[in-house]
Backbone as CSV, one residue per row, in Angstrom:
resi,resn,N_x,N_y,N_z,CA_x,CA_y,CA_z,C_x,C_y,C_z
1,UNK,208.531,53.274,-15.796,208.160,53.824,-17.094,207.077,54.889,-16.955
2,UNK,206.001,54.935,-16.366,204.895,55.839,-15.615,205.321,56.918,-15.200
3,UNK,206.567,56.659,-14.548,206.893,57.628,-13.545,208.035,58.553,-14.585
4,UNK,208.554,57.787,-15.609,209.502,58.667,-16.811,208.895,59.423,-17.367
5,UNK,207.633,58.556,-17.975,206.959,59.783,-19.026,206.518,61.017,-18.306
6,UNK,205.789,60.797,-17.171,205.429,61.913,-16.539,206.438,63.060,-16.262
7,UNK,207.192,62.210,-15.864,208.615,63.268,-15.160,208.775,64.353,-16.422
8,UNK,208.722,63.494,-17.714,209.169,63.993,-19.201,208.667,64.456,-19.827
9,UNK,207.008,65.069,-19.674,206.253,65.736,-19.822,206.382,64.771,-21.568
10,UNK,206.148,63.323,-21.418,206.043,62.568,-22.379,204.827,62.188,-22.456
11,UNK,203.837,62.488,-21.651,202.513,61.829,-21.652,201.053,62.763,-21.696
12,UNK,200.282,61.710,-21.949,199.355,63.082,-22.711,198.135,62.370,-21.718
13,UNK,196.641,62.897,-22.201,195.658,62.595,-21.711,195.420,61.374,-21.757
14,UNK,194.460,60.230,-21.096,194.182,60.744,-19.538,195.921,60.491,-18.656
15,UNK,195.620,61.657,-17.795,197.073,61.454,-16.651,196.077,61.963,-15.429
16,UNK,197.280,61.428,-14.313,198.329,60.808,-14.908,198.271,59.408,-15.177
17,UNK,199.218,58.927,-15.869,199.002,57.791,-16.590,199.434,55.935,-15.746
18,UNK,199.923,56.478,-14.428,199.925,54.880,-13.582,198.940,54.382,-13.671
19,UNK,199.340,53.091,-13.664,198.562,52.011,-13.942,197.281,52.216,-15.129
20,UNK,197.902,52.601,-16.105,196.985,52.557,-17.754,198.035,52.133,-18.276
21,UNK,197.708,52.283,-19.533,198.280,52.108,-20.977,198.542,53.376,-21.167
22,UNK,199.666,54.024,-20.906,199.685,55.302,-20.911,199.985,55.826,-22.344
23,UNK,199.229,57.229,-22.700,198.840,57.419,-23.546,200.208,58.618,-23.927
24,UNK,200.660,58.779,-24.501,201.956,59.077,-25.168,202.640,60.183,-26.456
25,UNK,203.177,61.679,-25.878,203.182,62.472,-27.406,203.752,61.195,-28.207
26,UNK,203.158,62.116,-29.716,203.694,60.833,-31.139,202.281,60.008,-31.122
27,UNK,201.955,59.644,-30.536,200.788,58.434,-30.436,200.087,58.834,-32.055
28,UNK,199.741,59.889,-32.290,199.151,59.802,-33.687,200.312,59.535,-35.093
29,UNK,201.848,59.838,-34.718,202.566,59.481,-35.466,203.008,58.255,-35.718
30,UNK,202.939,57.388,-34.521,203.402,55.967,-33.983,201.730,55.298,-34.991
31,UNK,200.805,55.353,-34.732,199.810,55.055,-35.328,199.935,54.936,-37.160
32,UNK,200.353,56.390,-37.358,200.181,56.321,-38.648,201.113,55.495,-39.736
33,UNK,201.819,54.893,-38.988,203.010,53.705,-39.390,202.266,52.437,-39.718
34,UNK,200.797,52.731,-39.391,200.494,50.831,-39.575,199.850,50.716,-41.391
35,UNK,199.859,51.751,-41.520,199.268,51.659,-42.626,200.418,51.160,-43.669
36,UNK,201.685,50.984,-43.341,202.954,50.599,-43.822,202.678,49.276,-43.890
37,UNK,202.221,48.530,-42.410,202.535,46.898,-42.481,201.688,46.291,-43.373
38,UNK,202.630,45.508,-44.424,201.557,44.693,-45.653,200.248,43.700,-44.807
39,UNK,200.583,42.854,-43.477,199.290,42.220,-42.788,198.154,43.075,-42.714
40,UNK,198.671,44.620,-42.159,197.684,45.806,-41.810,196.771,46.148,-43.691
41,UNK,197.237,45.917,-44.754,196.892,46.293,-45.505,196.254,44.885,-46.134
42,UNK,196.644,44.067,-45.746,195.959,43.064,-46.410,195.048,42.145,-45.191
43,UNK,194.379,43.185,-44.111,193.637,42.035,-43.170,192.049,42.972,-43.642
44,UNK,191.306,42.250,-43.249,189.849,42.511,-42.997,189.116,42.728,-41.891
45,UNK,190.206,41.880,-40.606,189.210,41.985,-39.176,190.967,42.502,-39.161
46,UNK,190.611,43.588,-37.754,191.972,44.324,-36.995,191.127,44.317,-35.654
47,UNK,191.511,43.682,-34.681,191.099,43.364,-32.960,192.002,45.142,-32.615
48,UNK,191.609,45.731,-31.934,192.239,46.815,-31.594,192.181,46.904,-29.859
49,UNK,193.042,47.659,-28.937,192.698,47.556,-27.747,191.986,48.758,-27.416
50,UNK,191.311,49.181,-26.678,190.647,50.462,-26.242,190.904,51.442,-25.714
51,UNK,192.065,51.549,-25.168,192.859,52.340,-24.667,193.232,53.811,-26.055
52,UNK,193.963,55.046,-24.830,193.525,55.762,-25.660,195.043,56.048,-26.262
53,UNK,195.936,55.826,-26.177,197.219,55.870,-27.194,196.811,55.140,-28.376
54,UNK,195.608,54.160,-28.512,195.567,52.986,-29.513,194.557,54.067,-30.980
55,UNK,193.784,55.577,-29.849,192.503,55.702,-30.549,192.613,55.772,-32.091
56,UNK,194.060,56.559,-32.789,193.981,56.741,-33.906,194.477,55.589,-34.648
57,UNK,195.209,54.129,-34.391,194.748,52.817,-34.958,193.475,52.667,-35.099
58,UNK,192.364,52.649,-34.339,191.372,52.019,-34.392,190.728,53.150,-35.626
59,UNK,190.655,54.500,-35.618,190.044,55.449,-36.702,190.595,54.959,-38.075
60,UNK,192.216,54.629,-38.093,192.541,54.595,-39.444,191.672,52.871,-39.741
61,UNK,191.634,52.184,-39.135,190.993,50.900,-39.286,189.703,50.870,-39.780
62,UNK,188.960,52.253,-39.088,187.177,52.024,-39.897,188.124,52.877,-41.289
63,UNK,189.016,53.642,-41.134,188.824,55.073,-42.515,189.576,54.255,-43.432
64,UNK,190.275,52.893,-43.068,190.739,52.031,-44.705,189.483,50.417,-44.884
65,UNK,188.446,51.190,-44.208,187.121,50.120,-44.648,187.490,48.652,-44.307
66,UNK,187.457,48.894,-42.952,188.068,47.315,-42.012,187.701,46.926,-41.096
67,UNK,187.361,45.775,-40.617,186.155,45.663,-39.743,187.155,45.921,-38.187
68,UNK,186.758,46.855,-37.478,187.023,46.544,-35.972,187.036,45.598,-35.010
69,UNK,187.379,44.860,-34.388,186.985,44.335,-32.875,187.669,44.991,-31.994
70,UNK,187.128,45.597,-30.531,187.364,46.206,-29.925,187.043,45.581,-28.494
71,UNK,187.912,45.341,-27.914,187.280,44.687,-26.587,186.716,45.983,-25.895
72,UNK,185.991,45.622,-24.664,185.201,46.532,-23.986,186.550,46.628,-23.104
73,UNK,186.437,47.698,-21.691,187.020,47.941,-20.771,186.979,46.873,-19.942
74,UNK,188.424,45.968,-19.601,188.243,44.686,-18.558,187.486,43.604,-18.954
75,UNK,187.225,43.651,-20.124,186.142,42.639,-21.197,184.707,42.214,-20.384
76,UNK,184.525,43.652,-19.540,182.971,43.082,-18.909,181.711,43.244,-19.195
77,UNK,182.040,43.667,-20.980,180.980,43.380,-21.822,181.492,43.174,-22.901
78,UNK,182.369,42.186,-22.473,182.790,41.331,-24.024,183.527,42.408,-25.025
79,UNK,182.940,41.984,-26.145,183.511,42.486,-27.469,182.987,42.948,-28.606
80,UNK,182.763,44.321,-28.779,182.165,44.905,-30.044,182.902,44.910,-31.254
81,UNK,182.031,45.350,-32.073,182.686,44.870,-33.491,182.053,46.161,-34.016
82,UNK,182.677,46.535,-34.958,182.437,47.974,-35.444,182.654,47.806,-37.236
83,UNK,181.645,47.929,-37.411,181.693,47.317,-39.266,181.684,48.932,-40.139
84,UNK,183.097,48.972,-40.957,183.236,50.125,-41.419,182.050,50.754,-42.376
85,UNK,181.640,49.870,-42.934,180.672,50.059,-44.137,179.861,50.690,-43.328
86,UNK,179.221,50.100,-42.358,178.045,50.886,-41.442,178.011,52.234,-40.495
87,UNK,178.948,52.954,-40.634,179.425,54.181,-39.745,179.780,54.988,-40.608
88,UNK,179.085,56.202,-40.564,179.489,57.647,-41.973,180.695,57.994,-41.528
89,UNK,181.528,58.215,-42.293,182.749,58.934,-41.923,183.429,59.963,-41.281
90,UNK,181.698,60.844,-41.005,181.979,62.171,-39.948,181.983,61.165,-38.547
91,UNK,181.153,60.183,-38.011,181.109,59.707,-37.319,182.330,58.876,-36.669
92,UNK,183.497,58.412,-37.132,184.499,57.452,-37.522,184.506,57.904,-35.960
93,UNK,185.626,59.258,-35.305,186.110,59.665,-34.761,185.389,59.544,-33.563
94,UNK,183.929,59.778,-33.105,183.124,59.382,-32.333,182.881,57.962,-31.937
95,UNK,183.045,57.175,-33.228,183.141,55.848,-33.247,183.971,55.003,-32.173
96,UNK,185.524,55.378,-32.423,186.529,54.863,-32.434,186.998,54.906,-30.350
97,UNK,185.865,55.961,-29.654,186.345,56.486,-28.503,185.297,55.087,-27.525
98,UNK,185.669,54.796,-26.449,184.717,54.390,-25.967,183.348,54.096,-25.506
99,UNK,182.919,55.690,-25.538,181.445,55.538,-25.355,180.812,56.007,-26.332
100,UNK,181.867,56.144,-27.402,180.632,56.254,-29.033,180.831,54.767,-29.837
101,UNK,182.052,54.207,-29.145,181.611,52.108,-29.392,180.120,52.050,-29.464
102,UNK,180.211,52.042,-28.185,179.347,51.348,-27.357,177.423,52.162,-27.950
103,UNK,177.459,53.094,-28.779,176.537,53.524,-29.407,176.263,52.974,-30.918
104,UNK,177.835,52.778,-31.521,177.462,52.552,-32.800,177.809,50.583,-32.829
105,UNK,178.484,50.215,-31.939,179.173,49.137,-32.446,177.899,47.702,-31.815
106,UNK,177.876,46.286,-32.763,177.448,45.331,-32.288,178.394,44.306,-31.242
107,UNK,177.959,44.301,-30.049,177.939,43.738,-29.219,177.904,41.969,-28.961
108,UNK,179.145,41.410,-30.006,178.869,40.133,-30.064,179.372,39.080,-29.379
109,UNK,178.613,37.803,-29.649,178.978,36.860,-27.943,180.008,35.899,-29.430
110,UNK,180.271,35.217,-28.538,181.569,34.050,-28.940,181.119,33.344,-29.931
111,UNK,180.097,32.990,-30.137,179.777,32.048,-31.304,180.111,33.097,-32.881
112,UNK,179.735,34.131,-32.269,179.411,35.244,-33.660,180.735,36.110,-33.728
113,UNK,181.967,36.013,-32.951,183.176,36.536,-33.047,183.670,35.896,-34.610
114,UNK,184.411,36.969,-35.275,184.850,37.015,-36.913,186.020,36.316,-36.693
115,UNK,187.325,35.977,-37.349,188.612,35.424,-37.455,189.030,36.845,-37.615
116,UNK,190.371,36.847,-37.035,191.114,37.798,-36.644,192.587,37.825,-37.452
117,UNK,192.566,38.528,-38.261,193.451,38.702,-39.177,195.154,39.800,-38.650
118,UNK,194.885,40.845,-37.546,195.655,41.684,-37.136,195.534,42.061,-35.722
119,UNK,196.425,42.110,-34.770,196.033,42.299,-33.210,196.844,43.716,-32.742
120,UNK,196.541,43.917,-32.379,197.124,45.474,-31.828,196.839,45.286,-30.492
121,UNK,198.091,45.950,-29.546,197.908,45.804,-28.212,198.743,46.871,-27.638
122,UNK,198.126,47.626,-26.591,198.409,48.650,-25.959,199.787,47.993,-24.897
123,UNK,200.697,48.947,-24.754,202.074,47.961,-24.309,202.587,49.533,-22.544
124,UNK,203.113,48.833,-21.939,203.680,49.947,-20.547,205.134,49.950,-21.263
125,UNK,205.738,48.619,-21.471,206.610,48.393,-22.057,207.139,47.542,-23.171
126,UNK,207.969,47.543,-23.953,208.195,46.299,-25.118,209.837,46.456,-24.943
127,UNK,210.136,45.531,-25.169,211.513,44.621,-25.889,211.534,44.615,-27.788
128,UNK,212.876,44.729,-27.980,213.219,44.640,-29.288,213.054,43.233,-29.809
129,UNK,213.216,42.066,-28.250,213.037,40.958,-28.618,211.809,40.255,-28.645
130,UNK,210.700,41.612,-28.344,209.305,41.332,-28.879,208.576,40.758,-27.575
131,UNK,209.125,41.525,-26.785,208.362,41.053,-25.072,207.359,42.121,-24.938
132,UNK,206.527,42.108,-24.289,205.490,43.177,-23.909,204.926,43.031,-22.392
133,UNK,205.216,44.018,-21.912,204.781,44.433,-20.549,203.345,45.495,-20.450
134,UNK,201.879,44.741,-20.104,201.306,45.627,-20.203,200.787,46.423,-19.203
135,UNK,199.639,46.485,-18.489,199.573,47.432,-16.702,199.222,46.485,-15.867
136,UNK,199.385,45.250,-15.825,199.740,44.273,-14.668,198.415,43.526,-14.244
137,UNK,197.588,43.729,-15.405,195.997,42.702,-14.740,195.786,41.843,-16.055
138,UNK,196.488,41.660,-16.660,196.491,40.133,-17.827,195.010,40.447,-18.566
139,UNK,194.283,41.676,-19.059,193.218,41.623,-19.749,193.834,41.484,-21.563
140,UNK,194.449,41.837,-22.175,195.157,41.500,-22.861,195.604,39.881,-23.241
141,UNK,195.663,39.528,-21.857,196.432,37.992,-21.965,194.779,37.124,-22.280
142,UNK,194.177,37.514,-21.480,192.736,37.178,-21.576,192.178,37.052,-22.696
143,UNK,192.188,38.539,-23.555,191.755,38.698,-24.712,191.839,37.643,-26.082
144,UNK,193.256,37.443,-25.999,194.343,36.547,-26.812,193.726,35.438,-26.507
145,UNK,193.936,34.815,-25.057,193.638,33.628,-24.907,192.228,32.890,-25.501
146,UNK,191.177,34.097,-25.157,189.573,33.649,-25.702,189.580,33.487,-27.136
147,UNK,190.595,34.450,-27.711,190.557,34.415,-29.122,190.779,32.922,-29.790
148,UNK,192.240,32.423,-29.409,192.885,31.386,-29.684,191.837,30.072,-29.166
149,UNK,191.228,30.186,-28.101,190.596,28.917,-27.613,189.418,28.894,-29.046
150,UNK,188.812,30.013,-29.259,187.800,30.095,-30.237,188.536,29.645,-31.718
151,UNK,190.034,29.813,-31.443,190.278,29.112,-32.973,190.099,30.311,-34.364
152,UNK,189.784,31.453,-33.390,190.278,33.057,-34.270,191.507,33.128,-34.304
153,UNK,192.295,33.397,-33.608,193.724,33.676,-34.154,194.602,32.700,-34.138
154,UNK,196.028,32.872,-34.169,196.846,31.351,-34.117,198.133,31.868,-34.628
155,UNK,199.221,31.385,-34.394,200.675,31.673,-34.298,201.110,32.362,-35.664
156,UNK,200.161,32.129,-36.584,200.396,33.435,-38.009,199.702,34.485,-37.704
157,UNK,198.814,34.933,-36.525,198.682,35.831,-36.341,199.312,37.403,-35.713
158,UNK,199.492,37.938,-36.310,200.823,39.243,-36.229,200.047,40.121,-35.309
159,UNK,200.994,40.263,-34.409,200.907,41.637,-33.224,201.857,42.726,-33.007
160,UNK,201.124,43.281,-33.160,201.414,44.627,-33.275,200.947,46.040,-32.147
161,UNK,202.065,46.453,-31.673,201.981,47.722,-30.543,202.534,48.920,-30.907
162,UNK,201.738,50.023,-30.237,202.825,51.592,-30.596,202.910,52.054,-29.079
163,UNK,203.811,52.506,-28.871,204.429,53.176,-27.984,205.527,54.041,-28.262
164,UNK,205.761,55.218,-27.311,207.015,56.160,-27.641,208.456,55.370,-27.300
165,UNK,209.101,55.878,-28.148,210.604,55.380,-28.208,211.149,55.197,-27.015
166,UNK,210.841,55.818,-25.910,211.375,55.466,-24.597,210.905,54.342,-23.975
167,UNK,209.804,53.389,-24.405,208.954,52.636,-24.212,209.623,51.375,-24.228
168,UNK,210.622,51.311,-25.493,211.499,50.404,-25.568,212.682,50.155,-24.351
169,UNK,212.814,49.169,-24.503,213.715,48.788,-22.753,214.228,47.724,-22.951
170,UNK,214.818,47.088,-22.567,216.493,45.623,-22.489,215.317,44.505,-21.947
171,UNK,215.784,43.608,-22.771,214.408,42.686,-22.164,214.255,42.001,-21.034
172,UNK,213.165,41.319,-21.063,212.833,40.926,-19.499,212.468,39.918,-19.241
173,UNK,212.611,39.193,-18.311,211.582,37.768,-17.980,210.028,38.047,-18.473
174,UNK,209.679,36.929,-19.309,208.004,36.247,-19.220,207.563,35.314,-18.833
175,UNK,206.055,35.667,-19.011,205.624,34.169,-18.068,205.470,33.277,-19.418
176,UNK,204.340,32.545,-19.228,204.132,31.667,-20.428,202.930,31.980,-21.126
177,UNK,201.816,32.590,-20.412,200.849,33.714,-20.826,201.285,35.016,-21.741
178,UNK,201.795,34.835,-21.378,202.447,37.030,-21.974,202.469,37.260,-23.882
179,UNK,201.907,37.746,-24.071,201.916,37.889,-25.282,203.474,38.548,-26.261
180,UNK,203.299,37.823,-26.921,204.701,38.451,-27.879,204.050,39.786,-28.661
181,UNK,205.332,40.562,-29.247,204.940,41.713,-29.760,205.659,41.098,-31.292
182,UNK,205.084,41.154,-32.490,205.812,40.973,-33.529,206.495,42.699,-34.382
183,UNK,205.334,43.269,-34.249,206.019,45.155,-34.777,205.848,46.157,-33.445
184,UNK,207.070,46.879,-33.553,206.469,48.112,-32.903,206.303,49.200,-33.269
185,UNK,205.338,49.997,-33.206,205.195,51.368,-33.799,205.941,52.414,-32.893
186,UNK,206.625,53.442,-33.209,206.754,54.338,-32.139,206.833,55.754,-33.182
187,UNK,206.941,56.904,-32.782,206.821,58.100,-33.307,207.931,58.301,-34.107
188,UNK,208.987,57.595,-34.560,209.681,57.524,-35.152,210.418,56.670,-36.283
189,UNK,209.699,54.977,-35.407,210.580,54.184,-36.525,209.381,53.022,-36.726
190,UNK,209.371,52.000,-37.212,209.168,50.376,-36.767,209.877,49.490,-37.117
191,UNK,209.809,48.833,-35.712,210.795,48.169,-35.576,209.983,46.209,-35.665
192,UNK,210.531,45.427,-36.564,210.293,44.299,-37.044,210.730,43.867,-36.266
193,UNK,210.168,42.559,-34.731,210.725,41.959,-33.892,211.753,41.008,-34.053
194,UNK,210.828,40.374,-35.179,211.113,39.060,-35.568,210.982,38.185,-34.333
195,UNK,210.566,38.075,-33.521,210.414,37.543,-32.612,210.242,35.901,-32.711
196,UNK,211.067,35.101,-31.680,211.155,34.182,-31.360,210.520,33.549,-30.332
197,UNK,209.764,34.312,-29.251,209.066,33.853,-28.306,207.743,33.501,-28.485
198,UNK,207.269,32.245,-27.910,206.444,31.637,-27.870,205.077,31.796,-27.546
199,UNK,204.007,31.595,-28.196,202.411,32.656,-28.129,202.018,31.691,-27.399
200,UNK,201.081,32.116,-26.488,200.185,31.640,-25.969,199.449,30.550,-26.472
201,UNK,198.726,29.058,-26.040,197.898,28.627,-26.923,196.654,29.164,-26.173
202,UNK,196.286,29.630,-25.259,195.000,29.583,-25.020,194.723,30.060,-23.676
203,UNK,193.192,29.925,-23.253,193.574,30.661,-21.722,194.100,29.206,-20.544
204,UNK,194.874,30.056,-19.600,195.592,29.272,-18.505,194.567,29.085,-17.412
205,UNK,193.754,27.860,-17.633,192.545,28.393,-16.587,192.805,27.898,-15.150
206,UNK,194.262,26.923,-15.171,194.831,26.919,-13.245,194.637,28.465,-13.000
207,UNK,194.559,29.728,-13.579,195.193,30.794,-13.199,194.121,31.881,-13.128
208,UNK,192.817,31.357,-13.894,191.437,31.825,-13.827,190.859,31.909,-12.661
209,UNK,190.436,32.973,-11.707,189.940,32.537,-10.382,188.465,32.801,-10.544
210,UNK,187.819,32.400,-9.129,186.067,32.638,-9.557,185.937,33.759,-9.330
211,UNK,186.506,34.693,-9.490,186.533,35.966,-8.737,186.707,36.818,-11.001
212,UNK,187.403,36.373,-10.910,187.438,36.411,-12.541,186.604,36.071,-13.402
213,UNK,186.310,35.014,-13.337,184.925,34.270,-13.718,183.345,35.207,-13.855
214,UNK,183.838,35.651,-12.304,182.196,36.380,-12.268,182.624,37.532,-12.812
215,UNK,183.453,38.636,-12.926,183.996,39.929,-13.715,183.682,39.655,-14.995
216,UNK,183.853,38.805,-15.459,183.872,38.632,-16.665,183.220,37.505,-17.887
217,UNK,181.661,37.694,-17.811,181.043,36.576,-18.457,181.099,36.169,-19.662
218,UNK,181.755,36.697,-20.746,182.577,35.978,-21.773,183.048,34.963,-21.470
219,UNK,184.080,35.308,-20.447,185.076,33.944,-20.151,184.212,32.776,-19.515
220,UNK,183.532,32.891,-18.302,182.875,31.977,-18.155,181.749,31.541,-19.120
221,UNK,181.037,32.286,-20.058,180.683,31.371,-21.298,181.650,30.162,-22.022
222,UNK,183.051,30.810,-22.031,184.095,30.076,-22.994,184.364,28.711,-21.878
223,UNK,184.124,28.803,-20.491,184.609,27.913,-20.020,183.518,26.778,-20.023
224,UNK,182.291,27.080,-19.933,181.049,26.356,-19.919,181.113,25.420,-21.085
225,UNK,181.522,26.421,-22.109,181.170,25.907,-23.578,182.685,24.359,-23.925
226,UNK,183.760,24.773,-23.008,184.617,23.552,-23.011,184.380,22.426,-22.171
């Protein structure tokens, strides 16, 4: 898929795009579809991923007055939260990029994480049958999992990805970690999974190594705290 878009002069900044979330023409059209989904219009917290195909989800999210969560890069400083009310609107756009997070947004630990009403997740690939393939290091799976152990999200919680139409692909084996996709956005349509596959309950910690552990002190808070 990396190697298509490129070939296809389908991919945009940063490239090239192996091993990211590759960032995708349409990405602002694929985006502007969420404002369609009734969950997207009726949530309050929207978890967004950081990646930069995701950036104009996360802008329309402060610009319809909605609270952000944004994981950090590799979650090795956790998870900011970006409260619309508190960011002027020239600012949104600065906001929404990584290192203007990390200027405007609060920096909160697990006890003080909000309930999560909408999930958005940066995808390499998706299935119609609502599979998602993302760049092969489970931070995503991670994300989900901390969420759910905390008792923020839970199997009514709707996920949602954009990617370009070529993105879509014949489905594939999952593990039991892997997150389902319930909508997909793409520069052209969305497509309602309806999905039947089974969410995650939580993190898989046979699969947690200490090597992980120390990358990432969220998680080992969450594990302390069980």
């Amino acid at each position: 898929m990396w190697k298509y878009l490129e070939d296809n002069d389908l991919a945009r900044f940063p490239r090239p795009v192996y091993k990211r979330i590759p960032n995708f023409v349409g990405a602002d059209k694929a985006a502007s579809l969420i404002r369609e989904l009734k969950e997207f219009q009726e949530a309050e917290v929207v978890k967004v991923n950081p990646d930069a195909p995701q950036t104009d989800i996360r802008q329309i999210v402060l610009e319809e007055e909605k609270t952000l969560l944004m994981p950090t890069p590799r979650l090795r400083k956790g998870f900011l939260l970006l409260d619309s009310k508190r960011i002027p609107r020239q600012l949104v756009r600065r906001a929404v990029s990584i290192s203007g997070a990390y200027e405007v947004a609060e920096r909160v630990r697990l006890s003080k994480l909000p309930a999560i009403d909408l999930i958005v997740a940066g995808s390499v690939a998706v299935s119609l049958e609502g599979g998602r393939i993302g760049k092969g290091e489970g931070y995503s799976e991670l994300e989900y999992g901390i969420l759910r152990e905390c008792k923020l999200v839970s199997d009514e919680t709707r996920v949602v990805t954009s990617v370009h139409d070529c993105q879509i692909v014949k489905s594939f084996p999952l593990e039991e970690h892997d997150i389902p996709v319930d909508y997909i956005l793409t520069p052209t349509k969305m497509h309602d999974t309806r999905t039947t596959i089974r969410r995650p309950k939580g993190i898989y910690w046979e699969k947690v190594t200490p090597e992980i552990l120390q990358k990432i002190p969220i998680l080992e808070d969450l594990r302390k705290r069980r």
